[in-house]
C-alpha positions as CSV (number, residue, x, y, z in Angstrom):
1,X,77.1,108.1,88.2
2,X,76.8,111.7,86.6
3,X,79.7,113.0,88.9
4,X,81.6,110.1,88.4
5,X,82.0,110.8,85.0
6,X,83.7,114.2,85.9
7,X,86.8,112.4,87.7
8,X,89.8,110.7,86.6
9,X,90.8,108.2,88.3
10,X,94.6,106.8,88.4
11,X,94.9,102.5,89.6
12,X,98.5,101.6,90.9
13,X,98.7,97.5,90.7
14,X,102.1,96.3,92.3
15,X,103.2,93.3,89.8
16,X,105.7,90.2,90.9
17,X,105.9,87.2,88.5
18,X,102.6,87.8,87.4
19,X,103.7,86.9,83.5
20,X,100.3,85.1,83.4
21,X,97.7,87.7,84.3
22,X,98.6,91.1,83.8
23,X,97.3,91.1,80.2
24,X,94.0,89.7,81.2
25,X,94.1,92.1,84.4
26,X,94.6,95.5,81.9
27,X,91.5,94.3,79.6
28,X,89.4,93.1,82.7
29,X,90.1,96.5,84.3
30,X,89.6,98.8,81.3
31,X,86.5,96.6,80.0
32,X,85.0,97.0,82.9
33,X,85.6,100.8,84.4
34,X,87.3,102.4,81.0
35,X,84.1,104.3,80.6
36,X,82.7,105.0,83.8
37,X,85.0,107.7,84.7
38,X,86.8,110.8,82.6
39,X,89.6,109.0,82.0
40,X,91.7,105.8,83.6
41,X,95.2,105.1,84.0
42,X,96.3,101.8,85.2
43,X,99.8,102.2,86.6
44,X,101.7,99.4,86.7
45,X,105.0,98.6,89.4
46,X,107.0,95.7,88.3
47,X,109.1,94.6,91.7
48,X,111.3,93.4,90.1
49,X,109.7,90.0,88.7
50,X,112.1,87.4,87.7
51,X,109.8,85.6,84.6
52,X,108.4,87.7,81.6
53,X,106.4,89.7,83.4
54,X,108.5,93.0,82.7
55,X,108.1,92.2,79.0
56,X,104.5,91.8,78.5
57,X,103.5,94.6,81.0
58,X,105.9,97.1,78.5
59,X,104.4,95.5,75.4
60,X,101.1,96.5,77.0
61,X,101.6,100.1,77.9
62,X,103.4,100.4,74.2
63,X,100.0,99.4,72.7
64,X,97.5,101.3,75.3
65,X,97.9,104.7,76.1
66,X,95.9,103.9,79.3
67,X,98.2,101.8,80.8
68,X,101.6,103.1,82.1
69,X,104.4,101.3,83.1
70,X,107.2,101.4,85.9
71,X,110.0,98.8,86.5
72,X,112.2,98.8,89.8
73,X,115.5,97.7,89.9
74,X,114.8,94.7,92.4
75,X,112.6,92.9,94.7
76,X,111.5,96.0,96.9
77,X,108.4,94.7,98.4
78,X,104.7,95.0,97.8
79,X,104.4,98.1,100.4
80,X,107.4,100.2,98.8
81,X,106.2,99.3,94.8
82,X,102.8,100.9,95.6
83,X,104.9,103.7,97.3
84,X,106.8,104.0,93.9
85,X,103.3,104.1,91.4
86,X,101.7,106.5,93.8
87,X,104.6,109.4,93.3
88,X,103.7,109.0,89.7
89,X,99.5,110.1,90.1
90,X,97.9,112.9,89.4
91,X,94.3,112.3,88.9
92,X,91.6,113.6,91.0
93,X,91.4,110.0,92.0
94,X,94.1,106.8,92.9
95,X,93.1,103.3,93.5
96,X,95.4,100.4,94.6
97,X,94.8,97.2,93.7
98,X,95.9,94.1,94.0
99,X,97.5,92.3,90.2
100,X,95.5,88.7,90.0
101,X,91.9,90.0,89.8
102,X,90.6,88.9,93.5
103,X,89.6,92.4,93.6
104,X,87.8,93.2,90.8
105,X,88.0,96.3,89.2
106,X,84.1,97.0,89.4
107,X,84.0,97.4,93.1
108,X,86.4,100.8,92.5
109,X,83.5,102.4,91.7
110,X,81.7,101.1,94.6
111,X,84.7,102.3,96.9
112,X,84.0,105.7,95.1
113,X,80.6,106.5,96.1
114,X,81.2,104.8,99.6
115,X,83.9,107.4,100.2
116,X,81.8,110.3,98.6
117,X,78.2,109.3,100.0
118,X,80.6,109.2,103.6
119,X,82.4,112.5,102.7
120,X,86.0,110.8,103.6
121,X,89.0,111.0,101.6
122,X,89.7,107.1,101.8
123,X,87.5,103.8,101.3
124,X,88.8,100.7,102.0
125,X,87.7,97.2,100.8
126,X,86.6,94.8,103.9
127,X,87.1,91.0,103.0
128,X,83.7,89.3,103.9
129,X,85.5,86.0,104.0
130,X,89.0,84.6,103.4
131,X,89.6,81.6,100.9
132,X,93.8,81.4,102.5
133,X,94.7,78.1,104.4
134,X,93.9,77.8,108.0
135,X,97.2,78.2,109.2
136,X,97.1,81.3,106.7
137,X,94.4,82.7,108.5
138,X,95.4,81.8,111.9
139,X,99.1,83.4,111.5
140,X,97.8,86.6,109.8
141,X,94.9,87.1,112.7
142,X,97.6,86.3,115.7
143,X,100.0,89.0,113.4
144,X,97.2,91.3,113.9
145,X,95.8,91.0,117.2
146,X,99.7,91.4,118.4
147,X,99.9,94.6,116.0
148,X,97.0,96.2,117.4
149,X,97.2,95.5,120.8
150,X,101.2,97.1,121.1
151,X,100.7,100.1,118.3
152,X,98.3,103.4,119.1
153,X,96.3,102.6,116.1
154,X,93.9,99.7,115.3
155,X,93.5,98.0,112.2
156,X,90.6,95.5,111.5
157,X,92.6,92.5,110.1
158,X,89.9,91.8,107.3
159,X,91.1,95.3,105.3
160,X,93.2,94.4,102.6
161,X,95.4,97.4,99.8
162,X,92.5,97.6,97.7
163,X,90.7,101.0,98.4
164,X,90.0,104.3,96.4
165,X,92.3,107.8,97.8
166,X,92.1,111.3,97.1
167,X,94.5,112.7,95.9
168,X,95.1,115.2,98.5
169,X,95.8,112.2,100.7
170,X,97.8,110.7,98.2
171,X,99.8,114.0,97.6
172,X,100.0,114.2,101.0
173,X,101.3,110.8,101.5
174,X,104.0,111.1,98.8
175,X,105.5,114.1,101.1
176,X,106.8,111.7,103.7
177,X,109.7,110.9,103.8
178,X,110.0,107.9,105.7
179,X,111.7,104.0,104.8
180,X,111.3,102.0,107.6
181,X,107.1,102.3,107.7
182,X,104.3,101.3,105.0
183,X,102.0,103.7,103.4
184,X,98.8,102.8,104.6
185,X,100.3,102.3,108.0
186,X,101.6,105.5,108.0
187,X,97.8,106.8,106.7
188,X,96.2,104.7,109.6
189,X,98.8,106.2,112.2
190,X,97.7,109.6,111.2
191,X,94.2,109.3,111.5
192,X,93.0,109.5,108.3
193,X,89.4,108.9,107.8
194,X,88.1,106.4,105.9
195,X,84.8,104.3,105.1
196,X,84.8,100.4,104.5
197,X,83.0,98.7,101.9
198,X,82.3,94.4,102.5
199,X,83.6,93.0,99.6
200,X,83.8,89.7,97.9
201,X,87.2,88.3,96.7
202,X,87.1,86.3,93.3
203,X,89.3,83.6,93.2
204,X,93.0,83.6,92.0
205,X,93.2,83.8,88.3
206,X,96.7,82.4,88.1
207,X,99.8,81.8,90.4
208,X,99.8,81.9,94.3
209,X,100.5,84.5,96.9
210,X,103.7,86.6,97.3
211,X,102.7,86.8,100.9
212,X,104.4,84.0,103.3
213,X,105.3,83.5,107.2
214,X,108.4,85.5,106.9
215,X,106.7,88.5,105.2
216,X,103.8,88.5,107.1
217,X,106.1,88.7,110.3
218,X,107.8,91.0,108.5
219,X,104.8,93.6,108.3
220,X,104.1,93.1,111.8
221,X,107.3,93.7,112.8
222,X,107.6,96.9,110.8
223,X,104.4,98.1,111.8
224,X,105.1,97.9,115.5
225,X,108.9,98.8,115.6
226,X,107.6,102.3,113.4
227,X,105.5,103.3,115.6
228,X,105.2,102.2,118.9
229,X,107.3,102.1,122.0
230,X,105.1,100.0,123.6
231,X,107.7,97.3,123.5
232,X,110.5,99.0,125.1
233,X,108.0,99.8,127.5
234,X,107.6,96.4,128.3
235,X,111.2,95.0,128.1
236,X,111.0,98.0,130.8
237,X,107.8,96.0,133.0
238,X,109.6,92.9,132.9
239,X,112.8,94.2,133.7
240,X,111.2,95.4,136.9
241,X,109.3,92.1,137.9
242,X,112.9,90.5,137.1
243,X,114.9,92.2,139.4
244,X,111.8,92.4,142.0
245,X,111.9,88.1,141.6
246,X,115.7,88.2,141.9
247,X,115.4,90.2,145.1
248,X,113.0,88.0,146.2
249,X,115.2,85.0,145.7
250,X,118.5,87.0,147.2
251,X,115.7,87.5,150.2
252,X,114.6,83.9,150.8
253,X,118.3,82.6,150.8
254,X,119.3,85.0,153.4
255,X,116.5,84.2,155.9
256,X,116.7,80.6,155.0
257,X,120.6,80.9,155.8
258,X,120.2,82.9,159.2
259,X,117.2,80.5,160.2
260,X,118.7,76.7,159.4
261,X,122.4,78.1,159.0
262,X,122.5,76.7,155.8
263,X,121.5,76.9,152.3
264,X,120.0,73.8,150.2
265,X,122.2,73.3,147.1
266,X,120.5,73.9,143.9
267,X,122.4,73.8,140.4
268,X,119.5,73.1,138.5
269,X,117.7,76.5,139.6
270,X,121.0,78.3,139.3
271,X,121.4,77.2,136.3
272,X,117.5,77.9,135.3
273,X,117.7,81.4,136.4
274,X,120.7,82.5,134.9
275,X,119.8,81.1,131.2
276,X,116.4,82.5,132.2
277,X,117.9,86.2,133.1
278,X,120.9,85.8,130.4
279,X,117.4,85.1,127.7
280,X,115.4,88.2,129.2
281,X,119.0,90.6,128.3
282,X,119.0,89.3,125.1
283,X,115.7,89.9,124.0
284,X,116.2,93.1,125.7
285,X,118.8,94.1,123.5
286,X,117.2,92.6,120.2
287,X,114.0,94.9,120.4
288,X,116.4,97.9,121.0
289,X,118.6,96.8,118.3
290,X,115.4,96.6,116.2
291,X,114.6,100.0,117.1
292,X,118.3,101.4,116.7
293,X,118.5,99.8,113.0
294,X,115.8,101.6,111.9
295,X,117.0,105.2,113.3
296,X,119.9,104.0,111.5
297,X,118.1,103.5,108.5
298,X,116.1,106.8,108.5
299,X,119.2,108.6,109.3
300,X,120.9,107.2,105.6
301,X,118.2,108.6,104.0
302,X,118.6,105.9,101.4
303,X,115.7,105.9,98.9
304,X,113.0,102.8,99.3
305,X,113.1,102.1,95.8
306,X,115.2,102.7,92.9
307,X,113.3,102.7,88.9
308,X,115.3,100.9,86.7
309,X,112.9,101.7,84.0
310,X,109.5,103.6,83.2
311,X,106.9,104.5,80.4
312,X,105.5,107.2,82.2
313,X,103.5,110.4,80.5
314,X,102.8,112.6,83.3
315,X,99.3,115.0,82.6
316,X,98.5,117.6,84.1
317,X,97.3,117.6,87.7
318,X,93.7,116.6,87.1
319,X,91.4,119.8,87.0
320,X,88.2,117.4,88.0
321,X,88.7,117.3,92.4
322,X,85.6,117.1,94.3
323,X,86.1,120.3,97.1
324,X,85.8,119.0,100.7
325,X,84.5,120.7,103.4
């Protein structure tokens, strides 16, 4: 704990309509944690919340110097606001967690001496068990599986955003200069090391998940279309074993025509294999339309996230980072 007390440590918590918690989730946090390191900072990203939440999370950060305060300009998503409070770090250490207290701000220093004790520059929170619907659970694991089994890079689908960084990685991280990918993706895609820590969740404080079908699929989608080709790859495959099965019907008329002289009508298989075919072009096209959209998108250069407003003192970089080896 003696070490501990040397760092600083910077916690980036991504807020959307979360009016009812984030004054209970700033005293939990700094109640808790406020004196076991140097200093802490709670960062907070509004993304762009349509109840109060914007107001009571800049009351907050008027009254506590330890809590800091960033507003977006709309609904950016969960990935790019934890994008936007990690530019704005500078302690030795960043956390990310997650706004209604299922993480609780204790484990951080757990996460801490995992990653120390395992000399890695990230530790990552492993969900012992998930309280989310079946169907929940079912989509997110299927989302996964898919994920791992078409990008280079696997991901155990029990790791969740809450995890303690150094700031090398973060200050690494903030470098990129990519919009179509997420941060820890792009972190996992490059290998970074990094210990896991099972973890208990606490139940939901207030209000219910931003995370549905659609932006589950979403994630997925981005994930894979970022970085893999392992889908173009297989549009390629099953190109292949179309034409080879359209040969082999081209073939079987033929001989059936120069054996019997004749060839047996068939509109409903006509019909099949064109729709069938005319289906296999389109989805063809779609995954590299997916994949020509976001060259489009990188090549715009277009920012991920624009502040609308911020209560943000920036210290100086923090003097208190453990040397690796």
């Amino acid at each position: 704990m003696g070490e501990m007390e040397t760092l600083s440590v910077d916690i980036v918590v991504p807020l959307y309509n979360d009016e009812e918690v984030v004054e209970l989730l700033c005293e939990t946090v700094l109640n808790t944690i406020g004196d076991k390191f140097r200093s802490v900072r709670l960062i907070l990203v509004d993304d762009g919340s349509k109840d109060g939440t914007n107001h009571v999370a800049r009351k907050i950060s008027q009254e506590k110097e330890e809590v800091e305060y960033i507003r977006l300009a709309g609904n950016f998503g969960q990935h790019r606001a934890i994008s936007a409070g990690l530019k704005f770090t500078t302690s030795s250490l960043v956390a990310v967690m997650d706004s209604d207290l299922q993480d609780r701000p204790e484990d951080i220093i757990r996460l801490v001496q995992k990653m120390h004790d395992d000399d890695n520059p990230m530790a990552i929170a492993r969900r012992k068990k998930r309280s989310a619907s079946v169907f929940k659970r079912f989509s997110s694991r299927a989302f996964a599986l898919t994920s791992n089994l078409l990008v280079p890079f696997k991901v155990d689908p029990n790791l969740g955003a809450f995890r303690v960084m150094d700031q090398s990685i973060v200050s690494e991280l903030n470098q990129v200069n990519e919009t179509t990918g997420t941060p820890f993706s792009l972190l996992y895609s490059m290998g970074v090391p990094f210990s896991t820590v099972d973890l208990e969740r606490s139940p939901r404080v207030a209000g219910s998940t931003g995370y549905n079908l659609r932006k589950s699929f979403r994630l997925a989608s981005d994930r894979i279309m970022t970085y893999s080709i392992k889908p173009i790859r297989l549009a390629i495959m099953l190109g292949i074993i179309s034409g080879l099965f359209s040969l082999g019907v081209a073939a079987y008329t033929i001989i059936n025509f120069g054996i019997q002289d004749r060839v047996a009508p068939g509109w409903t298989s006509i019909a099949f294999l064109t729709s069938f075919f005319g289906g296999m072009n389109l989805l063809f096209m779609g995954i590299l339309g997916e994949y020509i959209g976001r060259i489009y998108d990188e090549v715009k250069q277009r920012p991920t996230f624009i502040i609308d407003e911020k209560r943000v003192i920036l210290p100086q970089p923090d003097q208190y980072v453990i040397e690796r080896n």
